[in-house]
Structures are given as C-alpha cells and as structure tokens.
VOLUMZA-922674 format. One record per atom (N, C-alpha, C): residue in one letter; x, y, z. Coordinates in steps of 0.1 Angstrom, whole numbers, plus 5000, padded with zeros to 4 digits. Layout:
// VOLUMZA-922674
AXYZ/...
This chain:
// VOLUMZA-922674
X500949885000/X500050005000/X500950125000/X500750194995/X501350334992/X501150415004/X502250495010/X502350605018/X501750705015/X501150795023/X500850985019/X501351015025/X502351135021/X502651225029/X501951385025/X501651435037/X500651575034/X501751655025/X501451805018/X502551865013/X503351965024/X503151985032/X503152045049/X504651935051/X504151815053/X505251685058/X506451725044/X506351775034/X507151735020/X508151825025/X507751955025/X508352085030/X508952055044/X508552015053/X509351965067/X510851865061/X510151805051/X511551685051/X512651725045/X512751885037/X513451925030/X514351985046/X514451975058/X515351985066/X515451855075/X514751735074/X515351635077/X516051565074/X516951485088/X518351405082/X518151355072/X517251275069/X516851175060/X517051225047/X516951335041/X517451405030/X518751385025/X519851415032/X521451365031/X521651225029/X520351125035/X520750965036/X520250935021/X518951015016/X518350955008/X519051054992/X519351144994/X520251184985/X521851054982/X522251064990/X523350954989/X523550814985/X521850754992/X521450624987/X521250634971/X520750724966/X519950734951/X521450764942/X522550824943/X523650854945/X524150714941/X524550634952/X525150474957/X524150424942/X522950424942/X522050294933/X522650324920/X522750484915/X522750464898/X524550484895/X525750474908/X526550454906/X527250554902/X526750684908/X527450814901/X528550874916/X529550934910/X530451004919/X529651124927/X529851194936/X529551394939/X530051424925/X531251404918/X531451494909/X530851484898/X530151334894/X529051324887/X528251424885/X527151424901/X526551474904/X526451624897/X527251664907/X527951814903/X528251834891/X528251754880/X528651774862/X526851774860/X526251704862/X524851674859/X523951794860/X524151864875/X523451964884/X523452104884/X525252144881/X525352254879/X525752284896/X525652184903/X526352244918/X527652214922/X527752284929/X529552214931/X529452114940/X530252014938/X530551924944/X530851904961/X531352034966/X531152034982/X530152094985/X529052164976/X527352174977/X526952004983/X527251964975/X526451834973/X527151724982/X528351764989/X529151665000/X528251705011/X528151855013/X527151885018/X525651885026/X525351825015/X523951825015/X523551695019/X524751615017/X524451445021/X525351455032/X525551545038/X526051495056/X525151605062/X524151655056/X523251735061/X524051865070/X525051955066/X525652095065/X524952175061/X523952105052/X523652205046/X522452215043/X521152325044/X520152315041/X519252365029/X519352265015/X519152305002/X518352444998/X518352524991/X517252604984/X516252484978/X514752534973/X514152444965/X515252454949/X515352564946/X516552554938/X517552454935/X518052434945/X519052324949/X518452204943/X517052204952/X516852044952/X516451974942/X515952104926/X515452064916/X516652054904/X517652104909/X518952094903/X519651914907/X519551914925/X519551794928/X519751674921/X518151664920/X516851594907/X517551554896/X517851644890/X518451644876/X519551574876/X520251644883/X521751564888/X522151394888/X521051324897/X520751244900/X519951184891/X519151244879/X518551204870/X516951104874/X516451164889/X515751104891/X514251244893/X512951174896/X511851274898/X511851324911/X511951474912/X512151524921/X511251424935/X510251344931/X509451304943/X510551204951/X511251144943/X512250994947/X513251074959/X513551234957/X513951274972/X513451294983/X512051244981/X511151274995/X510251075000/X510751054990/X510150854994/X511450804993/X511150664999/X511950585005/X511650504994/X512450494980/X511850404970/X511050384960/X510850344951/X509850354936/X508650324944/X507750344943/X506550264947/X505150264938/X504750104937/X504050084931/X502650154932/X501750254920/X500950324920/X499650234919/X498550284928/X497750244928/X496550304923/X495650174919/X494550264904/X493650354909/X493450344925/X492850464924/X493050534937/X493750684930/X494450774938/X493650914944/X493750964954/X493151074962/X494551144967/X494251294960/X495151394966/X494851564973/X494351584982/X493951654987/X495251814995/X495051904991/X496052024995/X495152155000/X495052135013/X494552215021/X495052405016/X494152485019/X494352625012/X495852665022/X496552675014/X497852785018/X499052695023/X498652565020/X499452415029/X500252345014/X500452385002/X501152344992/X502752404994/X503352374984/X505252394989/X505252494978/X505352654984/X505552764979/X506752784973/X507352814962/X508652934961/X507853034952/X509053134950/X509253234943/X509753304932/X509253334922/X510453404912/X510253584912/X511053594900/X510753744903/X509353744891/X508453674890/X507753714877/X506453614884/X506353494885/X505453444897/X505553384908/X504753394915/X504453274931/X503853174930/X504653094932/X504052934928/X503352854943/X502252824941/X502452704951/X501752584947/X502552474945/X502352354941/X501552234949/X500652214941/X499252134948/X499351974943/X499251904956/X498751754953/X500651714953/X501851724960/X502851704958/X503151564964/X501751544968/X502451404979/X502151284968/X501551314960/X501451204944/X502351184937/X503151054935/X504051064928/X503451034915/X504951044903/X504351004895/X502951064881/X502951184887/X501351214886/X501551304864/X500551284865/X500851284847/X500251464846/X499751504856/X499251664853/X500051734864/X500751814862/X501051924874/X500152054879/X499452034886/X498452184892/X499352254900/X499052394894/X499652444901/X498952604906/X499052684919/X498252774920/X499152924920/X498953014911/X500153094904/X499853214910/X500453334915/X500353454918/X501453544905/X500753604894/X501353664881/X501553804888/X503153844885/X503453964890/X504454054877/X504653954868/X505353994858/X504054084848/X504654254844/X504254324836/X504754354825/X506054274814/X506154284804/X506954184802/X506854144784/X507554004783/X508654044783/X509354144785/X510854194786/X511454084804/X510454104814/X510554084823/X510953934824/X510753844817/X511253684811/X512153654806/X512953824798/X513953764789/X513253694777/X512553604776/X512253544766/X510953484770/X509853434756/X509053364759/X509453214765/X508453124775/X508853014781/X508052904768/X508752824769/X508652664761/X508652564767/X507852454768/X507952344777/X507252234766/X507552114769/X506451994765/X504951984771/X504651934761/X503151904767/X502152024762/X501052034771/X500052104770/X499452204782/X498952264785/X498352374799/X497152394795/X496452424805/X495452504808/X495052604818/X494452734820/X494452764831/X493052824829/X493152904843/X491353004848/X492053084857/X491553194852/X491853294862/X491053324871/X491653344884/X491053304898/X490753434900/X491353604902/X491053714906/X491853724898/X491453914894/X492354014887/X492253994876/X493454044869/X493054034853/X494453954846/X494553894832/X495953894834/X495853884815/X497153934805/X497853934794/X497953784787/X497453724781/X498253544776/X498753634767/X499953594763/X501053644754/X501553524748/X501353474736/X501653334729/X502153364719/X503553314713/X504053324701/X503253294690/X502053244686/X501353244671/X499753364670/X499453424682/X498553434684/X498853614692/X497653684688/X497753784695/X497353814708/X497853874716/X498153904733/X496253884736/X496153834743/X494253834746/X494153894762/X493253984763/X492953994778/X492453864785/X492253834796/X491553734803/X490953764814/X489953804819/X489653824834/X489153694841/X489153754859/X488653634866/X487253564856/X487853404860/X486753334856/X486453264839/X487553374833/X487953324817/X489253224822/X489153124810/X490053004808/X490952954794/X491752934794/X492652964778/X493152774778/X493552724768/X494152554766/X494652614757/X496152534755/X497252574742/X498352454747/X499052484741/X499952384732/X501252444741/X501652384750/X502852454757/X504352444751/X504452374738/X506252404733/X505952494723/X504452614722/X504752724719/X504852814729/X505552944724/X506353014734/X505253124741/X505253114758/X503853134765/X504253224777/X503453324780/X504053424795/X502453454793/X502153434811/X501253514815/X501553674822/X500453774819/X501353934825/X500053984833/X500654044840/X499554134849/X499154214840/X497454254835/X496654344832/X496254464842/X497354564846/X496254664855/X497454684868/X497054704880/X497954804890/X498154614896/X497154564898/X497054464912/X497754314904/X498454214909/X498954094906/X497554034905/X497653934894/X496653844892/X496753714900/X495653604896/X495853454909/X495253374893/X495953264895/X495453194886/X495253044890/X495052974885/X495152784885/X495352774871/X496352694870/X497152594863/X497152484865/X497152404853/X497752264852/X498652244841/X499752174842/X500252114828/X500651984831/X500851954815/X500651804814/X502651804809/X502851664806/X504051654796/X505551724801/X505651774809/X506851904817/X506951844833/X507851814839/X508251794850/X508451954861/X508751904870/X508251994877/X510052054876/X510852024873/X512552094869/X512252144861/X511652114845/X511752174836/X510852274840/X510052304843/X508852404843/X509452524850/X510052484863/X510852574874/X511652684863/X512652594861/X513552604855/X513252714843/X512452694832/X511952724823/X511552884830/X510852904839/X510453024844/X510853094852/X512353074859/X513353094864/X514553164859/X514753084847/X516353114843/X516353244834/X515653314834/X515553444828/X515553574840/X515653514853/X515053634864/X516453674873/X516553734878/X517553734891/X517653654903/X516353654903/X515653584914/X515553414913/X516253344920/X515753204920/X514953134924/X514353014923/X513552964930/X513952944945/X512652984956/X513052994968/X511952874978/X512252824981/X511352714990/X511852735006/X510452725009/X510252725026/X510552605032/
C-alpha cells in the first residue's frame, strides 16, 4: 500500500536528516560519483558533499537541480523508494498548505505533491510579471496547459497568436512548446490555477526561472 505524505510533511523533510541519507542512497544505486552529480546539476561538488551529511540546508532551487543531477523525479527525494501506484488515487492540499517558492515574475504553490508520478501538474500561480521583457524570453515546455483565472485580470501572450485579455473566471488550453508568458493586466497581481501535462516539475521551474535574478526559493 502506498504512503501519503501531506504537502506540509514534504516541506518539513526538506530539513530532515533523511534528505542527506536518501540523496546518497539514490547517488550509491545509479553508481554516480559527487562529481557526477555536480557535472549533471550544475552544483559544486562540496554543495552536494554537503547536502548528504546534512551541512547544509538546500534551496528548492538546489533540490530541483539535485533531481536532475541524480536523474531522478524530484518525488524519489522525498520517498523511500519507487512505489508501486495504485488505480485509484486521492490527493487533497488544504488552502495555503502546498510547497511555495518564488520567482521574480510568479508565486508558485504546488498542489497534490504528495502523488508521485502524477501525469498533470496543478499548480496555483500569483502573476506579478508586467512585460514579456520581464522573462527575457517567451517560456517553452512539452506538453499541453490550461488555466482559469481566479481574481484580477491577466495578458496570455503566445508566440502564434495575438496577446488576449482574460479576466477572473475566463480559461485559455494551448499547446505548451509554443512560446507562452502570463502578465498582469492593471495596477494589482493576478491569481490563477494551472495545470500542465508532459513538463516535469525541473523543467517547468526551471523554464520560468532562468531568465530572472531571482531563484526559486522554498520554505
């Protein structure tokens, strides 16, 4: 039978010992050095000696670099093991209890994280970015999105298509490896819900990230 862990518990274990053990074990199984790692990750190598004698306490940044590193889904850092999915799944994320970071363009908090494996990513977005200058570049990912805007107003800005207003309550579906920014319409940040399909939760970060000053920051 499959474990749950709440997303409240996910966020706790990102400072438990267990993090260093189970970074190291996953490390030990696919037979890679720290300096592997560190070639894979983009971290340095006494980051990541680090982080597996527990010195140190990762950014979410870190830990989706980690991931990569390791070449595994970011969930395999938070379970004890692959575990077999069962056909029928319940994931519940209490309001304001998902694993927050930050960029300089949105506020992410990621819902339903105690599911591994999961084929859609929801996610609940606070849009603060006012011009696609503010990206650097349009973002590109696999797969597909959809969203609905929760309050405020917000810009879709899509590479084949012209900029469309949206207010609360309008909803947009497209094709996510065309190139896609949501913008604030107006003085106030907008709230949205998202889902995407096909994009990992690295690439997506990542993808929305690497254009900002700001890194991803987790609590």
């Amino acid at each position: 039978m499959t474990s749950i862990m709440r997303s409240a518990d996910i966020a706790k274990e990102l400072s438990d010992a267990n993090l260093g053990e189970r970074v190291r074990a996953l490390r030990a199984a696919a037979n890679l050095t720290i300096k592997d790692v560190a070639g894979g990750s983009g971290l340095s190598a006494s980051t990541i000696s680090k982080i597996e004698n527990n010195l140190l306490s990762p950014t979410y940044e870190s830990i989706i670099r980690l991931a990569r590193g390791l070449d595994v889904d970011i969930s395999d850092l938070f379970y004890d093991g692959k575990k077999e999915l069962p056909s029928g799944r319940r994931s519940i994320t209490k309001s304001g209890q998902g694993i927050q970071f930050r960029t300089k363009n949105y506020d992410y908090e990621m819902l339903c994280t105690d599911l591994i494996g999961k084929k859609m990513i929801p996610i609940r977005t606070r849009v603060k970015a006012r011009e696609v200058r503010d990206f650097g570049q349009l973002i590109r990912h696999n797969g597909e999105e959809v969203l609905i805007v929760l309050s405020g107003s917000i810009v879709l800005q899509t590479e084949f298509y012209a900029p469309i207003i949206l207010e609360a309550g309008d909803s947009a579906y497209f094709d996510s490896t065309m190139g896609h920014v949501c913008l604030v319409n107006g003085d106030a940040d907008a709230e949205i819900f998202w889902v995407c399909t096909g994009a990992d939760v690295i690439d997506l970060v990542e993808s929305a990230a690497s254009n900002t000053a700001e890194g991803a920051i987790a609590e």
